[in-house]
N, C-alpha and C positions, 0 to 999 in steps of 0.2 A: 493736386487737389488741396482746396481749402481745410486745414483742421478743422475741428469743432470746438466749444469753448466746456469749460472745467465750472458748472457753476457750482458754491455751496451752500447747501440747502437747511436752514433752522430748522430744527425739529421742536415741539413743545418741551417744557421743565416742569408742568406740570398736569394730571391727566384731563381731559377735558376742556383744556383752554384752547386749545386751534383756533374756535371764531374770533375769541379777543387778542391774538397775540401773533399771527400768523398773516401777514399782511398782503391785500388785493397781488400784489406786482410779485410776490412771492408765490400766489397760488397760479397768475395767468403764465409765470415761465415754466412751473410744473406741469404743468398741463400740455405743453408741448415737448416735451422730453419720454424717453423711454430708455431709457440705460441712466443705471445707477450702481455707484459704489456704497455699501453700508456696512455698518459693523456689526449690524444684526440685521438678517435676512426679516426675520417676523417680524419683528419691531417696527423696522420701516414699511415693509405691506401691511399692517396694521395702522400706522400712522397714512400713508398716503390712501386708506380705504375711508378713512376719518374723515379725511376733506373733500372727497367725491366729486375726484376729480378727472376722473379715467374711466372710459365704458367698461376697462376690463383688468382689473389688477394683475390677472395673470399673464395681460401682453404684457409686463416689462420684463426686463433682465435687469440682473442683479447679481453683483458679486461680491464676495468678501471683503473690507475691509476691517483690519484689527493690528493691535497690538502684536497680535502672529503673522503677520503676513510677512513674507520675503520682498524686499524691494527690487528681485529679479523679477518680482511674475507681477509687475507694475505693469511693462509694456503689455504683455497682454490684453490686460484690464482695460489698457487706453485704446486700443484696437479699433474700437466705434468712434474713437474723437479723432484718429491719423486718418480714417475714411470719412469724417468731416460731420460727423453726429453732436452732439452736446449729450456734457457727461455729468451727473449729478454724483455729490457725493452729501449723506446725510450720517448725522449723526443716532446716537441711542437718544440725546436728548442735548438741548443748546441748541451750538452753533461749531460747525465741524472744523478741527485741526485748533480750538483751544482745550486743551486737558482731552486731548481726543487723536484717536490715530490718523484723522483727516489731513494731519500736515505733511502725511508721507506723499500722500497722491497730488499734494502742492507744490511740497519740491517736486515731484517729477515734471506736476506739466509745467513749472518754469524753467525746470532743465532742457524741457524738450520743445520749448517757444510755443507754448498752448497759454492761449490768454484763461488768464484764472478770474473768476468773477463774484464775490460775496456776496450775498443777500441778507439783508435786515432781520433778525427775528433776536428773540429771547437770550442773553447771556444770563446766567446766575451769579458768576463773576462779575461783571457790569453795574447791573443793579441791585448788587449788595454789597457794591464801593459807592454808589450813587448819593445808597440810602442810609450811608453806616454816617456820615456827617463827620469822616477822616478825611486824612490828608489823602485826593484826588487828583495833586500835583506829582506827587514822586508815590509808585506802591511796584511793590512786587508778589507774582502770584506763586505758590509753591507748589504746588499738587497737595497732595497725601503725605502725611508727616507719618515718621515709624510707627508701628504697632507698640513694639517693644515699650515699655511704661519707662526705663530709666532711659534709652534712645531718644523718645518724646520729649520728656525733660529735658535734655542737655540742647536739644534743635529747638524747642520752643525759645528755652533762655539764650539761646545764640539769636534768635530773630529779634527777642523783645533788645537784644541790644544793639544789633544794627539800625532795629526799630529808632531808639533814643538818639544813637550815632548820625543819623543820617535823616531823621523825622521825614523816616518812611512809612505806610502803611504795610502790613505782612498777608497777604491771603492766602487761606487754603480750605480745603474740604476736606471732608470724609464721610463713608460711606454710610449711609440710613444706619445702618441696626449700632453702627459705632457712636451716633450723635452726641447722647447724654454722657457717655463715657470722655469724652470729649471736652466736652464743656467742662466736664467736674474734672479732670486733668489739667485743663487750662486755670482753670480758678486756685486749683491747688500751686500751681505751678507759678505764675505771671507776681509781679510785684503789685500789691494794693493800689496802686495809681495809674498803672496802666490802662488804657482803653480797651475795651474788649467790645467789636459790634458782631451781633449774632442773626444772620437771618436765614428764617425757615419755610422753605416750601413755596418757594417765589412761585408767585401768578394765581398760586391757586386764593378758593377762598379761605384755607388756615394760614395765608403769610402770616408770618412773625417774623416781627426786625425791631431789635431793639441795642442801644449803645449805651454803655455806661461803663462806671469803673469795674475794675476786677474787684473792688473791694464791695460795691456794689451792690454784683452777680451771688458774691460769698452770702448775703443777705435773701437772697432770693430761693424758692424750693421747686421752682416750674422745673416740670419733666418737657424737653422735646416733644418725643416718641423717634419712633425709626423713620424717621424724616430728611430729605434732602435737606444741608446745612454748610451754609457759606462761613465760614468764619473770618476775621478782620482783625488786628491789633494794632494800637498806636501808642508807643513809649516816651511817656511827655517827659 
């Protein structure tokens, strides 16, 4: 028997947005599918009840993916794609397996010769290297930089100098309630000439993106809030 294919599925970055950001060819492959991997059960029956596109939310199946999951109990999850189903995997928000446990259920099914297939939708990553007006050429993305405040320091000033070394860009995130904590760690931290692009809450209607110096930002008193927040740095 024919496998099935491994598509993966965008989910919006911001709430609300699906009509603008969620595109035709992404809702007509959803619509034919029934089995899905998610990292949250709600989230994604909440999202795919959004786009209204299933007589009945409760016909799908659905099973766990995360950061907890065992990569033994992969095979079974693929179970519906070796009996030749198509298998959605979505994320909590984006585009699944960047900054996302998506990439576990990637490796397998190209371990396991299942055609793996992307679909177009929202990165935050993406479009806030697009819009930071850095270098686009060479960047690297980091995840989550430590908590710890003297940890943060020493990983920020090790980026800003590979930054310089290598005129790379640096991205990373972190978490809504940590934003402003963030930002005034960065400003405190970074050299006065360094580039620092900041963008908040992509798609919706409070984006904010804005690039200038750290010395700049030192000048500036905007609050975030607990807001999704891409961060960006370039060490001229």
């Amino acid at each position: 028997m024919k496998y099935g294919d491994l598509y993966l599925i965008p989910n919006i970055i911001a709430e609300g947005t699906q009509q603008q950001v969620i595109p035709t060819h992404v809702r007509s492959v959803l619509a034919t599918m029934k089995y899905f991997l998610a990292e949250d059960v709600r989230t994604a029956r909440r999202y795919f009840s959004s786009l209204s596109l299933f007589p009945s939310i409760e016909a799908l199946q659905f099973e766990v993916l995360n950061k907890d999951t065992d990569p033994r109990a992969l095979k079974a999850m693929f179970a519906p794609v070796f009996e030749g189903n198509n298998l959605g995997v979505v994320s909590d928000a984006g585009c699944p397996g960047v900054a996302d446990p998506g990439a576990l259920a990637v490796r397998f099914a190209h371990d396991s010769g299942i055609r793996v297939i992307p679909l177009v939708g929202p990165s935050s990553l993406l479009l806030a290297m697009m819009a930071s007006g850095l270098n686009g050429q060479r960047f690297a993305f980091h995840g989550y930089l430590p908590i710890d405040k003297s940890d943060f320091a020493r990983v920020v000033r090790e980026l800003e100098k590979d930054s310089r070394k290598h005129n790379q860009s640096q991205i990373f995130i972190e978490t809504p309630y940590r934003t402003d904590a963030t930002l005034t760690s960065l400003v405190q931290t970074l050299r006065d000439d360094t580039l620092l692009s900041v963008a908040v809450d992509l798609t919706s209607d409070n984006e904010f993106i804005l690039t200038s110096t750290v010395a700049s930002w030192k000048g500036r008193q905007k609050k975030l809030g607990k807001v999704p927040a891409v961060f960006t740095l370039l060490a001229v």
